[in-house]
C-alpha positions as a Markdown table, in Angstrom:
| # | Residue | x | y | z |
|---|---|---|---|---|
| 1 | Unk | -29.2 | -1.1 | 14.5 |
| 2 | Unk | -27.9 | -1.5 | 11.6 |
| 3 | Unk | -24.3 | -3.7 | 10.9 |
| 4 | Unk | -21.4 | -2.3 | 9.1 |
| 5 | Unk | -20.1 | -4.5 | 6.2 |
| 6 | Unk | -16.3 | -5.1 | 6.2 |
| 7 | Unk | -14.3 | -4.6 | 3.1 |
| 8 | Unk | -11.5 | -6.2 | 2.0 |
| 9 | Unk | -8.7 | -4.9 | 0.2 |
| 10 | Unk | -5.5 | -7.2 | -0.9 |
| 11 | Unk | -2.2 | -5.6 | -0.7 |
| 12 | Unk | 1.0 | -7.6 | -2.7 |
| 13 | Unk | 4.6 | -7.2 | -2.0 |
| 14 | Unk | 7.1 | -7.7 | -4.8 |
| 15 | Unk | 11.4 | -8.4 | -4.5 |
| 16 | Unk | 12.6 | -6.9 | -1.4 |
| 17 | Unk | 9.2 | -5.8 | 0.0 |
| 18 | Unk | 8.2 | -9.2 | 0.5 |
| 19 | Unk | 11.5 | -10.2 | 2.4 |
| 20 | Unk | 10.9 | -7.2 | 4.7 |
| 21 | Unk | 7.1 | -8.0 | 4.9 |
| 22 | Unk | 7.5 | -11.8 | 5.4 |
| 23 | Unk | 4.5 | -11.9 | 3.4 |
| 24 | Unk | 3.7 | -12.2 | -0.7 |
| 25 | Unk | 0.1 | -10.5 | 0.2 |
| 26 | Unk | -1.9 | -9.1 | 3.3 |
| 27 | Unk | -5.4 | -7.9 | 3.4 |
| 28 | Unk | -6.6 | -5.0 | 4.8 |
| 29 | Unk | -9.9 | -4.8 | 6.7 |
| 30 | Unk | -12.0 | -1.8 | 6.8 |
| 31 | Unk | -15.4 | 0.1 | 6.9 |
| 32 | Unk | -15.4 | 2.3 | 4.5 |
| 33 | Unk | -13.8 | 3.7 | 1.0 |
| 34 | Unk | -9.9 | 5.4 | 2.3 |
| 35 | Unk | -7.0 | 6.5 | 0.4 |
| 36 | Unk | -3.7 | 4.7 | -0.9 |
| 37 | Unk | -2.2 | 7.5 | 1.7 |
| 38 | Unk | -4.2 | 5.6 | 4.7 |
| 39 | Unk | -3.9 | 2.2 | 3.1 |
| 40 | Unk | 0.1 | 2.8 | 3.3 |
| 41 | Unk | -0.2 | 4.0 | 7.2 |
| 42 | Unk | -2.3 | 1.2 | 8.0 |
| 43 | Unk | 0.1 | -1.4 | 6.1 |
| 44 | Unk | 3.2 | 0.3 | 7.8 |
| 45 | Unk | 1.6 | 0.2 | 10.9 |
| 46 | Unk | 0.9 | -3.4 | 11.1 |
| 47 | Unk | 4.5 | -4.4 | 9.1 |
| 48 | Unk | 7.3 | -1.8 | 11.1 |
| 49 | Unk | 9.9 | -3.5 | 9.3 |
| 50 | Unk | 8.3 | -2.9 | 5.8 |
| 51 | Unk | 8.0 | 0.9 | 7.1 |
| 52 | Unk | 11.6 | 1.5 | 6.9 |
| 53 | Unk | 12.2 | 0.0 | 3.3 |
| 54 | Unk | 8.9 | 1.8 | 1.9 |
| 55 | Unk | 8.7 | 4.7 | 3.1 |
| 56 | Unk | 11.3 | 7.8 | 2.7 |
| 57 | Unk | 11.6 | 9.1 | 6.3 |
| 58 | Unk | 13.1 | 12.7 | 5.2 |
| 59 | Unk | 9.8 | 12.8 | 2.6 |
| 60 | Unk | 7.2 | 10.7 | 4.9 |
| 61 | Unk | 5.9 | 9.1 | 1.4 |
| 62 | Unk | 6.8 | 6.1 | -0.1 |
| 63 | Unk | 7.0 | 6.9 | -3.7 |
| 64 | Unk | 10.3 | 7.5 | -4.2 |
| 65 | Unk | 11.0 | 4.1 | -2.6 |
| 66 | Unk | 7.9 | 2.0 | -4.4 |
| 67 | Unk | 5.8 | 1.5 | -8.1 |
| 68 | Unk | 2.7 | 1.6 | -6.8 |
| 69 | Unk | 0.3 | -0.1 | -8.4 |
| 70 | Unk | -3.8 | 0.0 | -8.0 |
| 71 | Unk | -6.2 | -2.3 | -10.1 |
| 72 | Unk | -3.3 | -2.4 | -12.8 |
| 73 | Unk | -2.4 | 1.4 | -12.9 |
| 74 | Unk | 0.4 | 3.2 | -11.9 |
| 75 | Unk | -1.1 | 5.7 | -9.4 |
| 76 | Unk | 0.6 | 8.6 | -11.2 |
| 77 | Unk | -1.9 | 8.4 | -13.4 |
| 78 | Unk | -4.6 | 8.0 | -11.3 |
| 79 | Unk | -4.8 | 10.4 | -8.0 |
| 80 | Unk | -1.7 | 9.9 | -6.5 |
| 81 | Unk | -1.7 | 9.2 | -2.7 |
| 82 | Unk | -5.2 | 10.7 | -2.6 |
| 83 | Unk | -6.5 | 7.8 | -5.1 |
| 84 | Unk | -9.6 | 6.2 | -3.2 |
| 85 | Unk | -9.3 | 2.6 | -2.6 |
| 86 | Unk | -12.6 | 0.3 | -2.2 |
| 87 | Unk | -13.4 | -3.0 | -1.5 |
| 88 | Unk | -12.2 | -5.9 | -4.1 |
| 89 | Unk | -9.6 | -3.2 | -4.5 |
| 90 | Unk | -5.4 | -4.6 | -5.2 |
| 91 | Unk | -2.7 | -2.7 | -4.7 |
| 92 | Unk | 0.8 | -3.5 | -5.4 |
| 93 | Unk | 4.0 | -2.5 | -4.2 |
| 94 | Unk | 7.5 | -2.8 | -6.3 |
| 95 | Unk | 10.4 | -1.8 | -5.5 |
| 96 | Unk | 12.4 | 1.3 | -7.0 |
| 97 | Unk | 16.0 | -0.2 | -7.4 |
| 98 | Unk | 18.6 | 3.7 | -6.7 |
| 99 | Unk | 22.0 | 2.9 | -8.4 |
| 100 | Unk | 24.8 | 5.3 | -8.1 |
């Protein structure tokens, strides 16, 4: 039978996120490669109080609310929600201060 190697992938909070978090980082378990888009329900899932401050509830997607940042790169540039995340992977989220 074979065993299925656990990955680890760290996850930091910056400002406000990390007030709502309680945490500065949190790492995420998992079996295989999945995208930021299932790295964010996963996070959400295990933080409801983060949820609310990261992610846009009319939009269901936290970009608006959040830089996100993977290995250093904005993830504009890099496949957007869909960008795979692997183990050893770090992904940041910073808050998007909306003045008016």
């Amino acid at each position: 039978m074979e065993s299925m190697l656990r990955m680890a992938i760290t996850v930091r909070f910056i400002g406000a996120f990390r007030n709502f978090s309680r945490k500065t980082r949190f790492t995420i378990q998992t079996e295989k490669t999945i995208t930021l888009r299932e790295l964010i329900n996963k996070t959400a899932k295990a933080m409801p109080r983060l949820e609310k401050a990261l992610i846009d509830s009319e939009l269901e997607d936290p970009r608006p609310n959040a830089l996100i940042i993977v290995n250093g790169k904005e993830i504009s540039i890099l496949n957007g929600l869909k960008t795979k995340i692997k183990d050893g992977d770090e992904v940041v989220f910073i808050p998007v201060l909306h003045g008016g």
